[in-house]
C-alpha positions in Angstrom: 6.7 13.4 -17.3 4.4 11.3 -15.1 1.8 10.7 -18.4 4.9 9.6 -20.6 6.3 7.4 -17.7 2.4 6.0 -17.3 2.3 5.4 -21.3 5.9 3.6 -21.6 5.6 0.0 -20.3 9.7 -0.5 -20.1 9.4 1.5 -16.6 9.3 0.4 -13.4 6.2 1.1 -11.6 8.4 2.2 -8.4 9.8 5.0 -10.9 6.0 5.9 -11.4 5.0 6.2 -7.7 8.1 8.0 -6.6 7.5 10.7 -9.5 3.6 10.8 -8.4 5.1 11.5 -5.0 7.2 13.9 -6.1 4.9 15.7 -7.8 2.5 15.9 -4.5 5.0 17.2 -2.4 5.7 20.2 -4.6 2.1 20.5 -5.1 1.8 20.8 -1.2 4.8 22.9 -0.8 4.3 26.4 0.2 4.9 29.4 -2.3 7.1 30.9 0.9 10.1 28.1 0.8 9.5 26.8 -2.8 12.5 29.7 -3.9 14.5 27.4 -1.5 13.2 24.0 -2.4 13.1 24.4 -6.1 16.9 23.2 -6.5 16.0 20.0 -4.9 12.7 19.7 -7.4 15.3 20.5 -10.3 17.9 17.7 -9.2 14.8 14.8 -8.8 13.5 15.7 -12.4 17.1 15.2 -13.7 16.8 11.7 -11.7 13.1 10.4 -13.0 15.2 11.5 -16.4 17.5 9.4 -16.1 15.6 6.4 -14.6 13.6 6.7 -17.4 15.8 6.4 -20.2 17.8 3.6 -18.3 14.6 1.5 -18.2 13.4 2.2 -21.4 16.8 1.5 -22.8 17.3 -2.2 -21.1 14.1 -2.9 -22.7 15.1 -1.6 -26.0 18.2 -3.4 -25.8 16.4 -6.9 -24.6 14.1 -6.4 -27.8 17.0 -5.7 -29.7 18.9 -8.9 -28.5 15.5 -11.0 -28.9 14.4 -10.1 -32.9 18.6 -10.6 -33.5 18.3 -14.1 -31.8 14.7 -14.6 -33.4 16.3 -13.9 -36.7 19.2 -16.1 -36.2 16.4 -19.4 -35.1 14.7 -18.3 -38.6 17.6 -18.5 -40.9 18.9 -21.8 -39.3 15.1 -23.0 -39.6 
């Protein structure tokens, strides 16, 4: 997820740290609690999910909006 968030450029670079944070604390966490911890790892993947595909989607949409308006200049032109 990190490598596909690093490769799109329609997300936010916060989105990026907090999921290379993320991905350091479970890489910290001790094999002992991680049974009890692992929920809370589950839920934050769902999140950077859906962060992800609400960034990437305002940027598709913008893109969307701009080649529609660009195509609107060219047939007036």
């Amino acid at each position: 997820m990190i490598t596909q968030a690093e490769e799109k450029p329609c997300v936010d670079a916060e989105v990026v740290n907090g999921l290379h944070e993320t991905y350091e604390k479970l890489k910290k966490e001790p094999k002992k609690t991680l049974e009890h911890s692992l929920q809370y790892y589950i839920e934050k993947q769902y999140e950077f999910e859906e962060k992800l595909r609400k960034d990437c989607s305002k940027d598709n949409n913008q893109e969307s909006e701009n080649s529609e308006f660009a195509g609107e200049v060219s047939l007036e032109g």
